[in-house]
KOLMAR-546359 format. One record per residue: x, y negated, z negated of N, C-alpha, C, O in turn. Coordinates in steps of 0.05 Angstrom, whole numbers, padded with zeros to 5 digits, always signed. Each point is the difference from the previous one (the first is absolute). Layout:
BEGIN
XYZXYZXYZXYZ/...
END
This chain:
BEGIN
+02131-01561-01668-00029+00003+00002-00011+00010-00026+00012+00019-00012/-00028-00028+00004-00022+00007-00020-00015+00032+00005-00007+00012+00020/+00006-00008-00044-00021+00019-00006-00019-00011-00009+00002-00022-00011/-00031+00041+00015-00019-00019-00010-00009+00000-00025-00022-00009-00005/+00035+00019-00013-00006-00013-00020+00023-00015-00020-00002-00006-00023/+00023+00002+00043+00017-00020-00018-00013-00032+00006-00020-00008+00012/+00043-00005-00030-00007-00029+00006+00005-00014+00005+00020-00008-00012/-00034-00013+00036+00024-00019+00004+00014-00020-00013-00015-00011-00016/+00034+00003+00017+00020-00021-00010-00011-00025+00009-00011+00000+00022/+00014-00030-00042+00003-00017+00016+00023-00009-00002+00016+00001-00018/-00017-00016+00050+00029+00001+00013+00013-00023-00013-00014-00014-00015/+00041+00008+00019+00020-00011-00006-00008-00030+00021-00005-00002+00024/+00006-00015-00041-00007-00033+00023+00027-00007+00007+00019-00004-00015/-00021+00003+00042+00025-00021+00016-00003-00032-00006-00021-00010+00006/+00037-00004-00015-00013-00018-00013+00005-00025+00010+00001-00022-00012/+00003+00030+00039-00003-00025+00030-00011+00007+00023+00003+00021+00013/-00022-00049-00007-00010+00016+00026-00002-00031+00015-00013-00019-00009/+00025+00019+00027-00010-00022+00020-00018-00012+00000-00017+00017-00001/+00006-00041+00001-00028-00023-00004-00007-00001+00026-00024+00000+00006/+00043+00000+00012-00005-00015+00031-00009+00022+00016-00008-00005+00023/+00006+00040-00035-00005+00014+00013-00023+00014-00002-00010+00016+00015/-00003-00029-00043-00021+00007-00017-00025-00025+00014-00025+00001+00001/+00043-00022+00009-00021-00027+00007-00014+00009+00030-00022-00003+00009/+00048+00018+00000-00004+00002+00035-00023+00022-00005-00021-00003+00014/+00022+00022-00029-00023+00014-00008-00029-00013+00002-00018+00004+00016/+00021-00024-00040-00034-00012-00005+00002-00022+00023-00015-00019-00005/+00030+00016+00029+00000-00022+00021-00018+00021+00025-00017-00008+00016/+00029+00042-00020-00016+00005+00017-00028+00018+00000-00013+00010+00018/+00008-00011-00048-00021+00002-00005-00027-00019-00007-00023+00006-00007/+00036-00030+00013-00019-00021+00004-00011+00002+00024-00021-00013+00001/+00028+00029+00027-00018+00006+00014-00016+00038+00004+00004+00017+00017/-00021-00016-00040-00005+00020-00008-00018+00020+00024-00002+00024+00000/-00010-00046+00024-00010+00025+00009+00019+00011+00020-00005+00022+00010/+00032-00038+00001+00020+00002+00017+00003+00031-00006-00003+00013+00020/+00010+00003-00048+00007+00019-00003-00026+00020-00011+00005+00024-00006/-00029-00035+00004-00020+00023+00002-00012-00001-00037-00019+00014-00007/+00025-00022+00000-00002-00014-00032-00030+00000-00004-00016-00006+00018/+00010+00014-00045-00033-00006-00008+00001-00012-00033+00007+00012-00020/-00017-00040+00024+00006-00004-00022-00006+00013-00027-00025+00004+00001/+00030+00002-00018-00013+00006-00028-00028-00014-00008-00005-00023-00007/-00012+00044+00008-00026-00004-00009-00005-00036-00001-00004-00011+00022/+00003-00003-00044-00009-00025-00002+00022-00020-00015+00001+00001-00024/+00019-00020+00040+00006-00018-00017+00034+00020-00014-00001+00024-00003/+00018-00033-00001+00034+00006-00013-00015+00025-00016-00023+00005-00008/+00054+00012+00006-00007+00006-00014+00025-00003-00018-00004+00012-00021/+00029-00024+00020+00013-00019-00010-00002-00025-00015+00008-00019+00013/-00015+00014-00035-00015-00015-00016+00022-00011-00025-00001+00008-00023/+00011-00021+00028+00023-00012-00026-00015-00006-00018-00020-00014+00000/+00037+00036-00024-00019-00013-00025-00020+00029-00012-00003+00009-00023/-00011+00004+00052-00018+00021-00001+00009+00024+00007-00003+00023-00009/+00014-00030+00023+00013+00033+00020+00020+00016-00018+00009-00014-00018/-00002+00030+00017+00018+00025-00011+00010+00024+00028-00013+00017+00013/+00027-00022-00013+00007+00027+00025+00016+00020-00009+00019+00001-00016/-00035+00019+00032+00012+00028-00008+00010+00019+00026-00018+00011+00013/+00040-00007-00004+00013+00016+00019+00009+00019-00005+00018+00003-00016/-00034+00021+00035+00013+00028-00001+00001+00014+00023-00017-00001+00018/+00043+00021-00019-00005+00015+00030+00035+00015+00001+00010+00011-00020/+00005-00014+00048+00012+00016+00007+00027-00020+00001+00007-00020-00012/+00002+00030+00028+00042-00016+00008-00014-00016+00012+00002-00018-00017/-00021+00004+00041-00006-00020+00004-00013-00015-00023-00003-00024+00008/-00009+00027-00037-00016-00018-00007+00034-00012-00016+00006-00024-00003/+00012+00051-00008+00022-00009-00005+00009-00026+00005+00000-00017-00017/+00009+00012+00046+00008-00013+00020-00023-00026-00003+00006-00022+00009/-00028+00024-00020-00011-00024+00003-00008-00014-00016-00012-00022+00001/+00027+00047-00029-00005-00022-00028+00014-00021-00005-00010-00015-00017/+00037+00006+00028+00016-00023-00011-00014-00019+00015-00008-00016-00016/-00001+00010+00042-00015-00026+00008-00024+00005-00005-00014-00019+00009/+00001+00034-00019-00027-00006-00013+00003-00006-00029-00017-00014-00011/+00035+00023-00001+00004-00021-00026+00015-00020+00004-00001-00018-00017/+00017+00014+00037-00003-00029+00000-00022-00015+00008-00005-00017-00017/-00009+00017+00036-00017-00015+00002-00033+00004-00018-00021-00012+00004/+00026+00030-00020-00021-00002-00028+00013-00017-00008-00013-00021+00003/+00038+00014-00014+00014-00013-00022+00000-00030+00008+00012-00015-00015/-00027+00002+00042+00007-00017+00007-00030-00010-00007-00003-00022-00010/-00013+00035+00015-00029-00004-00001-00011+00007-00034-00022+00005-00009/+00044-00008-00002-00006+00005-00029-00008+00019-00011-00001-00001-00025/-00010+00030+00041-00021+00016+00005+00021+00035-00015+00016+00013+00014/-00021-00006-00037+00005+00022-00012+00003+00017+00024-00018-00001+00017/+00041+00020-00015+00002+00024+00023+00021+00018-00019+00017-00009-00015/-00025+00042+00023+00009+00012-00007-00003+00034+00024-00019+00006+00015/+00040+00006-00019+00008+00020+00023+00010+00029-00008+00012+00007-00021/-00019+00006+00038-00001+00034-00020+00005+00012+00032-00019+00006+00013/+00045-00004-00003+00002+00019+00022+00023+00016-00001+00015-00001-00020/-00011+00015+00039+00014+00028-00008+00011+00013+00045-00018+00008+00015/+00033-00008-00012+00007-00002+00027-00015+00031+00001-00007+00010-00022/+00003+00004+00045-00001+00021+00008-00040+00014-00017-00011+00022+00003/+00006-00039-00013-00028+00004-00014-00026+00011+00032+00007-00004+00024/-00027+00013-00031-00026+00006+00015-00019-00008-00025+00009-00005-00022/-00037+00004+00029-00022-00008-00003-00004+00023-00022+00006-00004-00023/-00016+00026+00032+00003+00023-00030+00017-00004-00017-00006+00009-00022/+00024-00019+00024+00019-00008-00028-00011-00012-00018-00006+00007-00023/+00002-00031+00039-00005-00029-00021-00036+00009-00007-00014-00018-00009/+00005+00039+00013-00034+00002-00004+00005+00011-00014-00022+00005-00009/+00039+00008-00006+00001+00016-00022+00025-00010-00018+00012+00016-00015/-00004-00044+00018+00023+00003-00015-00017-00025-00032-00008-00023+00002/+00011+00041-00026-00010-00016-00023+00017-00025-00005-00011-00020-00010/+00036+00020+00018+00017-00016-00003-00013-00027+00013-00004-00016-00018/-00002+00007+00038-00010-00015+00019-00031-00007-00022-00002-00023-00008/-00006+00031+00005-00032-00006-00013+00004-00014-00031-00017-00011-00015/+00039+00015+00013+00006-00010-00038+00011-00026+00011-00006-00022-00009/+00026+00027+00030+00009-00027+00004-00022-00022+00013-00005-00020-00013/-00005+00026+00034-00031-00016+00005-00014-00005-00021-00005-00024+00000/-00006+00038-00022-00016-00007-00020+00017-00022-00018-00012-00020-00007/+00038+00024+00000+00017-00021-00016+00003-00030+00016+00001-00022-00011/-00001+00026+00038+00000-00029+00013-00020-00010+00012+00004-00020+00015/-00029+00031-00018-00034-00012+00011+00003-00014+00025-00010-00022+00002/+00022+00033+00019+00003-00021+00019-00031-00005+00011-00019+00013-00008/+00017-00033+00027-00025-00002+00008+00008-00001+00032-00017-00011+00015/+00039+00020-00006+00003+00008+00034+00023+00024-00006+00021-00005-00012/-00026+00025+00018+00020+00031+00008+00000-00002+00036-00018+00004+00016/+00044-00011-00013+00015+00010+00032+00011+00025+00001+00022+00001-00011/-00031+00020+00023+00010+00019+00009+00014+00017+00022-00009+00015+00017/+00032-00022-00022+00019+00008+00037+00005+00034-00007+00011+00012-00019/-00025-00005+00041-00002+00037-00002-00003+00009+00025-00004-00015+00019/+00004+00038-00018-00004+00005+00026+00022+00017+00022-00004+00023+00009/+00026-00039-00003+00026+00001+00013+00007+00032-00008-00005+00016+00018/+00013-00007-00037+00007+00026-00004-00020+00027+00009+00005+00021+00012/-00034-00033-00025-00022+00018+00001-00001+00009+00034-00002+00023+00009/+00004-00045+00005-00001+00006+00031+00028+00020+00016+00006+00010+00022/+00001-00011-00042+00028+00015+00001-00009+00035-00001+00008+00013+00019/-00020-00002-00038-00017+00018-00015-00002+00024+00020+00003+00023-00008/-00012-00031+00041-00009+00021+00018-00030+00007+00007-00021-00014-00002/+00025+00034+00007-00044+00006+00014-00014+00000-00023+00003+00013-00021/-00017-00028+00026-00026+00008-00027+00008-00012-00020-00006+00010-00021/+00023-00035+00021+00004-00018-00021-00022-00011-00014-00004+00003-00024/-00014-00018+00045-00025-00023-00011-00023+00022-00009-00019-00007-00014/+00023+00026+00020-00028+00027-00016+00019-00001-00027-00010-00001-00023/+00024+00001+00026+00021+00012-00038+00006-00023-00014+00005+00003-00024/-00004-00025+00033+00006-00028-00010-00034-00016-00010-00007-00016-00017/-00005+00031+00035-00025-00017-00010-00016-00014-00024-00010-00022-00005/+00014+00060-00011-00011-00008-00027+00029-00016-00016-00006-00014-00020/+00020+00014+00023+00015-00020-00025-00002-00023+00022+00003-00020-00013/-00006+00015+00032-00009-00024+00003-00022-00017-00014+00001-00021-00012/-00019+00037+00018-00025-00012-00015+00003+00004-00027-00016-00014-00013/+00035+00030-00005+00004-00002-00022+00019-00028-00008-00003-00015-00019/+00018+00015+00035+00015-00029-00011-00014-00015+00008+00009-00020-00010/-00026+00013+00024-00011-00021+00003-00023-00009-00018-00001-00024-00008/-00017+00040+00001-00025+00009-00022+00022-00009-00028-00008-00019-00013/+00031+00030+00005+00010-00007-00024+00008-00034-00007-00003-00011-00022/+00014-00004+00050+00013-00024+00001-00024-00011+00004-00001-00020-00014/-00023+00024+00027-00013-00022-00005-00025+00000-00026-00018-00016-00003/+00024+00040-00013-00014-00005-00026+00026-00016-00017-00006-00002-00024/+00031-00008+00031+00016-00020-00014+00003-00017+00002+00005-00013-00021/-00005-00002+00048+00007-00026+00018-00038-00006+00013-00018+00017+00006/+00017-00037-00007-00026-00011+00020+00019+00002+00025-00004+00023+00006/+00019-00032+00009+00009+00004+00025+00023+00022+00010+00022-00008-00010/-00019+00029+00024+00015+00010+00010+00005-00003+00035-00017+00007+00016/+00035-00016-00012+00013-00004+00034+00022+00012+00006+00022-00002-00012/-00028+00020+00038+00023+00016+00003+00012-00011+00029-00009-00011+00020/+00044+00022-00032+00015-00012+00019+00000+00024+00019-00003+00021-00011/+00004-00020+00032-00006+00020+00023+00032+00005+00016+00010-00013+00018/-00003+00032-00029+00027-00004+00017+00012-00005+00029-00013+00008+00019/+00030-00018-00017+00007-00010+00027-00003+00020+00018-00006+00022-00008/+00010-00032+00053+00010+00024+00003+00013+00018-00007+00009-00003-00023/-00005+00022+00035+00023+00027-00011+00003+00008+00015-00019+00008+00015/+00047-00005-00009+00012+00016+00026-00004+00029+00002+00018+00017+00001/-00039-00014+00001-00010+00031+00002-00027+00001+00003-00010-00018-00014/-00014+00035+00030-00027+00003-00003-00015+00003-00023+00005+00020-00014/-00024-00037+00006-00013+00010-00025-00020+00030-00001-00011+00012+00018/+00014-00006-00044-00016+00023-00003-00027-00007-00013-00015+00018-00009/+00007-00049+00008-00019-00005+00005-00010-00004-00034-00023+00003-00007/+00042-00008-00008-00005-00009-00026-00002-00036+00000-00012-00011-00018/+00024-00004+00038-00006-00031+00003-00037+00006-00009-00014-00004-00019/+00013+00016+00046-00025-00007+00010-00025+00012-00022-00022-00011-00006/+00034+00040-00005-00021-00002-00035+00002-00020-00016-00022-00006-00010/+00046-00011+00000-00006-00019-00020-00016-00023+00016-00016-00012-00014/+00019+00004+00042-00012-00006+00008-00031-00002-00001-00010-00022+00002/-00002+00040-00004-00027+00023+00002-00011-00008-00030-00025-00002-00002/+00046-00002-00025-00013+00002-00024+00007-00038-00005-00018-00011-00014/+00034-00004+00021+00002-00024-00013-00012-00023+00024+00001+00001+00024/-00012-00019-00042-00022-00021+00026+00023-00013+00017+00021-00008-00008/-00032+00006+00036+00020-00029+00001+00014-00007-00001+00023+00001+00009/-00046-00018-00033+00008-00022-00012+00021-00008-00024+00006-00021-00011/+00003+00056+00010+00016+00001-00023+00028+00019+00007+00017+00009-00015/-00021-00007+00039+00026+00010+00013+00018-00016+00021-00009-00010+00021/+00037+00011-00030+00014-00014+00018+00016+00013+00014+00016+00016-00010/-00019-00023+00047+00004+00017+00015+00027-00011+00011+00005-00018+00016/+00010+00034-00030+00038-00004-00001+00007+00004+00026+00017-00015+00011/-00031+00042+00004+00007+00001+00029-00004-00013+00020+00007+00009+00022/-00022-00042-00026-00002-00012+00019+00016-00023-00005-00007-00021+00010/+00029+00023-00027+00021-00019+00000+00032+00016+00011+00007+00024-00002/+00007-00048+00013+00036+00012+00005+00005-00013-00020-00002-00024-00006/+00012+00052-00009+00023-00002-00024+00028+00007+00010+00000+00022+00012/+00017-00030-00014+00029+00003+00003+00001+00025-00017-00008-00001-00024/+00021+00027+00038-00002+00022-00017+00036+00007+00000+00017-00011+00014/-00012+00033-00033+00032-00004-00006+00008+00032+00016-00014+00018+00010/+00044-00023-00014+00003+00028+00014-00011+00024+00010+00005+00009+00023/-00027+00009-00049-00020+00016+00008-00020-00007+00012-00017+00017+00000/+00009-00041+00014-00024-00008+00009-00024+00006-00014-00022+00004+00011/+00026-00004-00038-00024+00010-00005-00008-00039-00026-00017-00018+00001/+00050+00027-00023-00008-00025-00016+00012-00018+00007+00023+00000+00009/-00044-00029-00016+00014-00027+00011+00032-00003-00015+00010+00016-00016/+00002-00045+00029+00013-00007-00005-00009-00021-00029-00023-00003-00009/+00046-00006+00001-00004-00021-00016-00018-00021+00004-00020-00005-00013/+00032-00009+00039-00023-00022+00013-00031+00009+00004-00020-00015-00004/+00017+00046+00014-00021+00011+00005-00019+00010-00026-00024+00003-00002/+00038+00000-00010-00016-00003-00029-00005-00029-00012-00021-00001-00012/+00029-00011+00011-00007-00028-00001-00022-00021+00015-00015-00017-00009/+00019+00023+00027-00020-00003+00027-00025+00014-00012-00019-00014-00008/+00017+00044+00006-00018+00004+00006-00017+00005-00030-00024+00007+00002/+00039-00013-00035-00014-00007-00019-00015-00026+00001-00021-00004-00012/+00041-00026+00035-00016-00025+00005-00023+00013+00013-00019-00012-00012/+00012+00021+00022-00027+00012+00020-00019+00002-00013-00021-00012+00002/+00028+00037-00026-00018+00014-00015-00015-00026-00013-00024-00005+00004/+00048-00013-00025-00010-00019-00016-00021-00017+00015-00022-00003-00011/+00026-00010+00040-00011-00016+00011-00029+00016+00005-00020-00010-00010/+00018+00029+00022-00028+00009-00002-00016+00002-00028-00024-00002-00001/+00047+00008-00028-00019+00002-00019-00002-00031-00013-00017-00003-00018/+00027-00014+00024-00001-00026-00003-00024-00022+00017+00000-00024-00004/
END
């Protein structure tokens, strides 16, 4: 676990990931309202040629950077990833490291998988998480025109009600609601499997597509 003012690492790429499990993904997010889905404001936001992606967050965004660079890499589309397992939201709102790297790669979409730990936190999480919420969010979108956050899956435990603040600060239309999909989760029930990370980066893509 991090302190908050170290920094995170980016992670080490696994440098295979299944096609057929990444497809079954964008197969079942072609029925977007089946799972509660709102599309992104107006029109892809996946754009070959235009797009740049930028991913940051926790051991799940970990877990979801090798099939989201693959499937940037397929769409021609620049992607780049800055996560760090065991991270919260106050980290990354104060980490300079993260803001040098956004400013050096101009993306014009930031995905953010956060959350999962913060709910972890105890009473009175979403009062103490608040302002670096709104601080990372106020910082990323004076860098990126679009920020969409990935909303973490269920969690085998009651929330303390941090879903439902980022909830509260991001539209919609710009949040993807991970808990209304089955992801194949691995021994701890908490992170997917291989297939289940694959699956569920096809999801993400297909809604931002």
């Amino acid at each position: 676990m991090l302190t908050g003012d170290a920094a995170p690492e980016q992670l080490s790429e696994d440098p295979g990931v299944n096609k057929s499990w990444m497809y079954a993904g964008l197969a079942v997010a072609a029925g977007v309202s089946a799972v509660g889905l709102v599309k992104l404001l107006s029109g892809p936001r996946i754009v070959p040629g235009k797009s740049r992606v930028f991913l940051l967050g926790d051991s799940l965004a970990v877990g979801l950077t090798t099939p989201l660079r693959a499937l940037s890499a397929e769409a021609s589309v620049p992607f780049e990833a800055l996560a760090k397992e065991g991270t919260r939201i106050d980290q990354w709102a104060q980490n300079a490291t993260l803001y040098q790297r956004l400013q050096a790669f101009a993306p014009t979409l930031i995905l953010v998988s956060l959350g999962t730990n913060d709910e972890y936190m105890g009473a009175g999480a979403p009062e103490r998480q608040d302002p670096y919420l709104q601080a990372l969010l106020k910082n990323l979108r004076a860098i990126a025109p679009d920020v969409a956050w990935i909303g973490p899956p269920k969690l085998p435990r009651a929330s303390s009600g941090i879903t439902a603040l980022i909830r509260s600060r991001v539209p919609n239309s710009n949040y993807f609601p991970s808990e209304n999909l089955e992801i194949s989760r691995g021994p701890d029930g908490l992170h997917p499997t291989a297939r289940g990370y694959a699956a569920w980066a096809g999801s993400i893509w297909r809604w931002l597509s």
